[in-house]
C-alpha positions in Angstrom: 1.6 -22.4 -94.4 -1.7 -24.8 -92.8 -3.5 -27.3 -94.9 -6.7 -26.2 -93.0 -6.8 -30.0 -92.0 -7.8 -29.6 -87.9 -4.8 -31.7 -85.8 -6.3 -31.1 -82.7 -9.3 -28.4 -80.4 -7.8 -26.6 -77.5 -9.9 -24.4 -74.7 -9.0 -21.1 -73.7 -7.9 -20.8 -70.3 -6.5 -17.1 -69.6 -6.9 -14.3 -71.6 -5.0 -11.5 -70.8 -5.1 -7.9 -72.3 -1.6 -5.8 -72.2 -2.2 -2.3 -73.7 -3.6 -3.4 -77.7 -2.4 -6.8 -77.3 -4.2 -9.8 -76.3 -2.4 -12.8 -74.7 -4.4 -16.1 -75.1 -3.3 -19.1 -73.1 -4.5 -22.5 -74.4 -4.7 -25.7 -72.7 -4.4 -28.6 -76.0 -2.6 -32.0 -75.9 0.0 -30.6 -78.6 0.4 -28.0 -76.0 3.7 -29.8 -74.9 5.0 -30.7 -78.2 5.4 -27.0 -79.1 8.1 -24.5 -78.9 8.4 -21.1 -78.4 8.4 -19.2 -81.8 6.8 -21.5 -83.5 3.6 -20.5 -85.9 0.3 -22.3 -84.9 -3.1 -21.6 -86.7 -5.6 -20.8 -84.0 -9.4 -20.3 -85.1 -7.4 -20.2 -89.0 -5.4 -17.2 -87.7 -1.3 -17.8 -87.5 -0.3 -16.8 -84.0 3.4 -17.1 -83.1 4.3 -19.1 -79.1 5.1 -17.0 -76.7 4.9 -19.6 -73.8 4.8 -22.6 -72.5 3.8 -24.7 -69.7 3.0 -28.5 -69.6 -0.2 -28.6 -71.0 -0.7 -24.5 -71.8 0.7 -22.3 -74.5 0.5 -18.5 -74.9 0.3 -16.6 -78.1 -0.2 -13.1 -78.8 -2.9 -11.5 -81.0 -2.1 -7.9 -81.9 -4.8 -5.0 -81.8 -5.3 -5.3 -85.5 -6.5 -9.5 -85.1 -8.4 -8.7 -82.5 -10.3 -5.9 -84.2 -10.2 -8.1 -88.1 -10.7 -11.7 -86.8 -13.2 -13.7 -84.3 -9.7 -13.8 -82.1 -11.1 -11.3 -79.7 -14.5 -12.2 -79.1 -13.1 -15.6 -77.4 -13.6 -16.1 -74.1 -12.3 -18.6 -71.6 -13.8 -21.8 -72.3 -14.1 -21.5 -76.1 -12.7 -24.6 -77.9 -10.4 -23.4 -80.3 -9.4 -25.0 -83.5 -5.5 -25.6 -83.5 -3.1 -26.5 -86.3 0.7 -26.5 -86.7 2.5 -25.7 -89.6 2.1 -28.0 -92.9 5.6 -30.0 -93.6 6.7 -29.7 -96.6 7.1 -33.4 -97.6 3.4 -34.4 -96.0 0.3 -34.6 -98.1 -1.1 -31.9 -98.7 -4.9 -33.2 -97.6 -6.5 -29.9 -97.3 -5.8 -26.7 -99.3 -3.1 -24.1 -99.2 -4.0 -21.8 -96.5 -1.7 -19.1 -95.4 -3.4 -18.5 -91.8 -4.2 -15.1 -93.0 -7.9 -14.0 -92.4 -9.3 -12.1 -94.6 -12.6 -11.4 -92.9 -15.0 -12.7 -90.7 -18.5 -14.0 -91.6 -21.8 -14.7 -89.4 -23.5 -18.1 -89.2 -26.9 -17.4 -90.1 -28.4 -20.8 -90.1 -27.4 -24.3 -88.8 -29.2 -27.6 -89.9 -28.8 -30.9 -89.0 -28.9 -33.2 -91.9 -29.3 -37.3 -91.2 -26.0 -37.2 -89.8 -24.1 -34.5 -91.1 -24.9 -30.8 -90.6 -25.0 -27.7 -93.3 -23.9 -24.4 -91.8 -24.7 -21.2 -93.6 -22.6 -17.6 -93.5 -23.2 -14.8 -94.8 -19.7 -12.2 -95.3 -19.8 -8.7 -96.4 -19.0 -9.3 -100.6 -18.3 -5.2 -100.2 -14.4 -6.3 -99.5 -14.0 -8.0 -103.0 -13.8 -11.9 -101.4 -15.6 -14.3 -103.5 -16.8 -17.9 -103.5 -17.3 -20.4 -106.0 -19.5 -24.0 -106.2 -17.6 -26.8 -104.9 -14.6 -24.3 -104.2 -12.2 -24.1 -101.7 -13.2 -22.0 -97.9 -11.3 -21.8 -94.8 -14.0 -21.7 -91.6 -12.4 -20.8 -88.6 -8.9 -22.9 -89.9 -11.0 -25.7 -91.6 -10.3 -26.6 -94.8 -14.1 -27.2 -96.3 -16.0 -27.2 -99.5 -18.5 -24.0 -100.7 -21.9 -25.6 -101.4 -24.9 -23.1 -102.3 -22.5 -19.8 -103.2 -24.0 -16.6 -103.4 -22.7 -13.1 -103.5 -22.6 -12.5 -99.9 -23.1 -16.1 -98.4 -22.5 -19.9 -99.3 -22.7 -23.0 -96.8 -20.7 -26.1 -96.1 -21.7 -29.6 -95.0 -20.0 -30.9 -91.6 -19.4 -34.7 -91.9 -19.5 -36.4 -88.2 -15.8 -36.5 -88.1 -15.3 -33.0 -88.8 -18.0 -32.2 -86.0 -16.3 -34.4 -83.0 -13.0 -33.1 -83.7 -13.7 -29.3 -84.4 -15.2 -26.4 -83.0 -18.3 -26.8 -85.2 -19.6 -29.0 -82.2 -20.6 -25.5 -80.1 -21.3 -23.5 -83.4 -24.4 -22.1 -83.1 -26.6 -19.3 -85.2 -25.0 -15.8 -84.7 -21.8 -16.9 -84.2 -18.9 -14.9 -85.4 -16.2 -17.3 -87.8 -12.9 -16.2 -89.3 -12.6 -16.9 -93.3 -9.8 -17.5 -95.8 -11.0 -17.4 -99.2 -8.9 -20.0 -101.6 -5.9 -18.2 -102.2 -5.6 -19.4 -106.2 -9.0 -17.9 -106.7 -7.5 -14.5 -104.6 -5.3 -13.7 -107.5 -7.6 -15.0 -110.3 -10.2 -12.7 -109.1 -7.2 -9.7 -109.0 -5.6 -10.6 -112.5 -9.9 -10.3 -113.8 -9.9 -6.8 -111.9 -12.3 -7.8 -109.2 
């Protein structure tokens, strides 16, 4: 379980395909502190190390992530938001995210604001997910707010902070993004038969 709260942005530097598997290999400075086994939310999707070096770890993204998530359009390069399992007597400073994406959306508009920005998506509502105003969305792991939802889109505001020390810094329109829709609204929306 991931707070969706970012702890640090890592850059691909291998990819590596192996029959319907992909192996990604990411240079981060908790890199070192990990340990094989251990679950780490990558782009919002929980990958399991494989790997280690000094500065590097390896997970492995299955044919189905790559195929469901924004996993396999990475290439080396890409900063990648990274963050390790929530402990259980932290603050919880996020929301509860599972690391499970449920689909991907496309950023259709990016604005810059006086010193914040507001990204737009737009997701396929076809699948069932839903947003609500001032609800909970996880963007590519980030635990963020829904401002201006819609049936098939909503956007979110990027403080400074959030920018610097995310991915969101190389964002751009067209972009592919993994979501999590709030997981309390996931089985409201079931128990109401949506």
């Amino acid at each position: 379980m991931f707070t969706g709260i970012i702890e640090t942005i890592g850059r691909v530097v291998d990819l590596k395909k192996d029959q319907g598997n992909g192996h990604l290999t990411i240079e981060s400075d908790i890199s070192n502190e990990l340990k094989i086994d251990q679950s780490v939310a990558h782009n919002g999707v929980c990958l399991t190390v494989v790997a280690l070096t000094d500065n590097t770890h390896t997970v492995t993204a299955i044919a189905e992530t790559l195929n469901k998530t924004s996993i396999g359009k990475l290439q080396v390069g890409n900063l990648i938001n990274l963050e390790r399992c929530m402990q259980m007597n932290a603050r919880l400073d996020g929301h509860i995210v599972q690391g499970h994406v449920d689909q991907t959306a496309i950023c259709t508009e990016v604005k810059e604001m006086a010193g914040s920005w507001e990204y737009t998506f737009t997701y396929d509502p076809t699948i069932g997910n839903i947003t609500v105003e001032k609800g909970s969305i996880c963007v590519n792991g980030i635990s963020l707010t829904v401002v201006n939802s819609q049936e098939n889109s909503f956007s979110v505001a990027i403080i400074p902070y959030t920018y610097e020390h995310t991915n969101m810094q190389e964002l751009k329109k067209g972009d592919v993004v993994n979501l999590e829709f709030d997981i309390i609204g996931k089985y409201v929306a079931r128990l109401m038969g949506r």
